[in-house]
Backbone bond lengths (Angstrom), bond angles and torsions (degrees), N, CA, C in turn:
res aa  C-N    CA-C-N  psi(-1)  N-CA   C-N-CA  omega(-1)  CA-C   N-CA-C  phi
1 X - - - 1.459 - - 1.524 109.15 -
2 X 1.659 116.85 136.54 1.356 99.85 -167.51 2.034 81.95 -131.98
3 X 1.595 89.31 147.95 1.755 82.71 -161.99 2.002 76.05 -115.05
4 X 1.840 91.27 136.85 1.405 104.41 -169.21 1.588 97.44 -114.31
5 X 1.182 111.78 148.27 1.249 116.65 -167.09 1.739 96.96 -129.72
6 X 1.864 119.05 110.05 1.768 113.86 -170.86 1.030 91.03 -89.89
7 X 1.324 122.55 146.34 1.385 142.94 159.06 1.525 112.21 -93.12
8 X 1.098 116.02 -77.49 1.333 108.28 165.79 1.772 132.97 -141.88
9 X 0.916 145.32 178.71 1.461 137.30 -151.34 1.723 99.63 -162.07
10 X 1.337 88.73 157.85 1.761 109.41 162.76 1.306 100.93 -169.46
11 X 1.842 104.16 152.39 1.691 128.33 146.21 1.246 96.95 -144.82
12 X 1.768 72.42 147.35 1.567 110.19 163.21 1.687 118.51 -118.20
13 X 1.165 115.58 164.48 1.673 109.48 166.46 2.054 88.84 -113.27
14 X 1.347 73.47 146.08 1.578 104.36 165.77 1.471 147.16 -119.25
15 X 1.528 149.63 -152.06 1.265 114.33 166.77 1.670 101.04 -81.67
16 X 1.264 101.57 -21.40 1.639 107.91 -175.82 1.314 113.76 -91.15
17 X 1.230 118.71 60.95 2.163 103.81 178.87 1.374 102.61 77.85
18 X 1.295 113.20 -144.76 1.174 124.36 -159.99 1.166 114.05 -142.47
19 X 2.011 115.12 130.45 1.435 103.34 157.62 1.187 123.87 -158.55
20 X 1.403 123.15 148.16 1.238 155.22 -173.28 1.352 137.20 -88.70
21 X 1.360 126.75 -177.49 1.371 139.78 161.80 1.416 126.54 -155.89
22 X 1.388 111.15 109.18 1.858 94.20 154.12 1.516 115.33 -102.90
23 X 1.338 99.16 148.22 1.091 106.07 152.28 1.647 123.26 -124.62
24 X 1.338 101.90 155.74 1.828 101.64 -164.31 1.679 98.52 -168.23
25 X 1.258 105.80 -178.56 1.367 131.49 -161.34 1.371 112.30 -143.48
26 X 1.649 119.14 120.40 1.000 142.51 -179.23 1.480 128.22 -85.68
27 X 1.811 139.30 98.81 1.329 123.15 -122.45 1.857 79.14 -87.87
28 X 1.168 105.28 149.88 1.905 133.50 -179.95 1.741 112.59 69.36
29 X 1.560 103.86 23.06 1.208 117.63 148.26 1.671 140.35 -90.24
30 X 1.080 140.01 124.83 1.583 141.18 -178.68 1.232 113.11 -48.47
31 X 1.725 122.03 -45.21 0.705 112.36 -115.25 2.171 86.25 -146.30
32 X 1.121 131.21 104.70 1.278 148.63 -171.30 2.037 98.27 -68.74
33 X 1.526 110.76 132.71 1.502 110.63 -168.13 1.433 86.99 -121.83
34 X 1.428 106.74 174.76 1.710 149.75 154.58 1.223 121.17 -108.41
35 X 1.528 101.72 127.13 1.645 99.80 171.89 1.969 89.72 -109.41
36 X 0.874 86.56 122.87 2.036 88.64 152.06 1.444 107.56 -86.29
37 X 0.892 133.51 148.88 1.715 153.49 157.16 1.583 120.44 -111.71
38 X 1.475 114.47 158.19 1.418 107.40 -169.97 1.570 82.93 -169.46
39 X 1.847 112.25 132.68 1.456 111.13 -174.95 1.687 80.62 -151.48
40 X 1.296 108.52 145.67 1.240 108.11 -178.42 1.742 102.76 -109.93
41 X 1.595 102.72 -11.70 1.999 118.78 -174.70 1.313 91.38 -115.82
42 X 1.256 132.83 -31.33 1.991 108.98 -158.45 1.672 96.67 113.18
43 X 1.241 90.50 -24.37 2.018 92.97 -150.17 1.677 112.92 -109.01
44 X 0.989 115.24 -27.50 1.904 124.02 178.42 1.653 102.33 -123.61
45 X 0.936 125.51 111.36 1.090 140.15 -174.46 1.912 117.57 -117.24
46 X 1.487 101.99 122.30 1.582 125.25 -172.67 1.524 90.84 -82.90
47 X 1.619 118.14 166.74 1.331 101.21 -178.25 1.730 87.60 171.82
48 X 1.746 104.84 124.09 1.289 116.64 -167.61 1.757 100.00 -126.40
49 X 1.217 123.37 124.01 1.051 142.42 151.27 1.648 161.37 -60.63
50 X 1.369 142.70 89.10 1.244 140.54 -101.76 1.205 105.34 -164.87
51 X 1.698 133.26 129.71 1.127 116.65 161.56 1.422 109.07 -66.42
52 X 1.633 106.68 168.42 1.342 115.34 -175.74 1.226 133.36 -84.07
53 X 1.790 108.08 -19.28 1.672 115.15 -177.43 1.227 96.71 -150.86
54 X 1.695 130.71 -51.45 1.511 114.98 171.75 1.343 87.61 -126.55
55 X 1.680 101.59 175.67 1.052 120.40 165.27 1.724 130.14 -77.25
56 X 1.317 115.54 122.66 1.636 136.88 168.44 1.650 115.47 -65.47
57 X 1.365 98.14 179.27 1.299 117.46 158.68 1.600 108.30 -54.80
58 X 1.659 93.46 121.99 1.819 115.55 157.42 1.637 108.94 -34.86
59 X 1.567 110.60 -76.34 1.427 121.93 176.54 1.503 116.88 -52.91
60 X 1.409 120.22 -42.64 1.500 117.35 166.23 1.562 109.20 -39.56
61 X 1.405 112.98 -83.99 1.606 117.72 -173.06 1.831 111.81 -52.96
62 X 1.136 126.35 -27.61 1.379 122.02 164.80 1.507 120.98 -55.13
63 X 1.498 110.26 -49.70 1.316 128.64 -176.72 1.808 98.23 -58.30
64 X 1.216 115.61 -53.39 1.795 114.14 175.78 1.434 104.90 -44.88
65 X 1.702 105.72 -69.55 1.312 94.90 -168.10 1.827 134.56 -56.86
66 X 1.391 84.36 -24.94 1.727 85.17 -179.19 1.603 94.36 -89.20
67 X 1.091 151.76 -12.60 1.772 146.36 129.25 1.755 103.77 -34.45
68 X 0.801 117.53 -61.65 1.234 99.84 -177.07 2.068 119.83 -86.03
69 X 0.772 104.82 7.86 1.752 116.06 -178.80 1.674 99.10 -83.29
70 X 1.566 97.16 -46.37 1.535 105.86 -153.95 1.979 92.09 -93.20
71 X 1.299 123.88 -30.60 1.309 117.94 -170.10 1.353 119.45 -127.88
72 X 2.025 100.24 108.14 1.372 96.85 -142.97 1.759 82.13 -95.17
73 X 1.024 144.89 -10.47 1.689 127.24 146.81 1.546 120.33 -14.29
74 X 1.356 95.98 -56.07 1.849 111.52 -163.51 1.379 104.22 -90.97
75 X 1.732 130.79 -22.76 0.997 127.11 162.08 2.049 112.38 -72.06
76 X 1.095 108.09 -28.84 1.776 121.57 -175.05 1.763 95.35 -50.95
77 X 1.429 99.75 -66.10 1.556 127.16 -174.81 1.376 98.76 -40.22
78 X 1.282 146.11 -64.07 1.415 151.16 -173.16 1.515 90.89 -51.66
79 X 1.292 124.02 -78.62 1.310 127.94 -168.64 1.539 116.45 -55.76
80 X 1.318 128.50 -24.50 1.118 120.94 -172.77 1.918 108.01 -77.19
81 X 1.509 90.71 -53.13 1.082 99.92 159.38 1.363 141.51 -15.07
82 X 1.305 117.76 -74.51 1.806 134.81 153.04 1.472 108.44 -30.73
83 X 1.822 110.26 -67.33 1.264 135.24 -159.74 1.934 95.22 -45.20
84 X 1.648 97.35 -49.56 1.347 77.27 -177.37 1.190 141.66 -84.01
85 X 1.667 131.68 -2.56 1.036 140.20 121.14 1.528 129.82 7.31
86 X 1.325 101.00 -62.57 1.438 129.64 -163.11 1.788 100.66 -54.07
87 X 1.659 98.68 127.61 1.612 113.01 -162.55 1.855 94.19 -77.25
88 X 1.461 129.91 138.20 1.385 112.18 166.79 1.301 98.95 -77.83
């Protein structure tokens, strides 16, 4: 279980779907990440991964992503996040 802590978020819609950012902090991590997002429906969502200001541990940012591959709760949370941002 990896307890994520958002700092901050945005969406937008575009001509292409939709896209976003969180950024947040992972607790017994150094090092604070970015998710970009990209949905062209709202509903299937692309999604690239990044530290946030420098670069961390290799194994740190692996360990997120395969946390978030396998647990689509903690992946929802990123996305909801942004989603609510989003200007009507």
């Amino acid at each position: 279980y990896m307890k994520f802590n958002i700092l901050e978020a945005e969406m937008r819609r575009t001509d292409d779907g939709y896209v976003g950012s969180v950024r947040f902090e992972v607790e017994g991590h150094r090092h604070p990440y970015e998710a970009a997002l990209h949905s062209k429906d709202g509903k299937d969502w692309a999604y690239g991964l990044f530290f946030m200001n420098e670069s961390g541990s290799e194994r740190d940012i692996d360990q997120v992503e395969a946390y978030l591959e396998e647990n689509d709760e903690a992946f929802d949370r990123l996305v909801d996040a942004a989603w609510r941002t989003l200007k009507a």
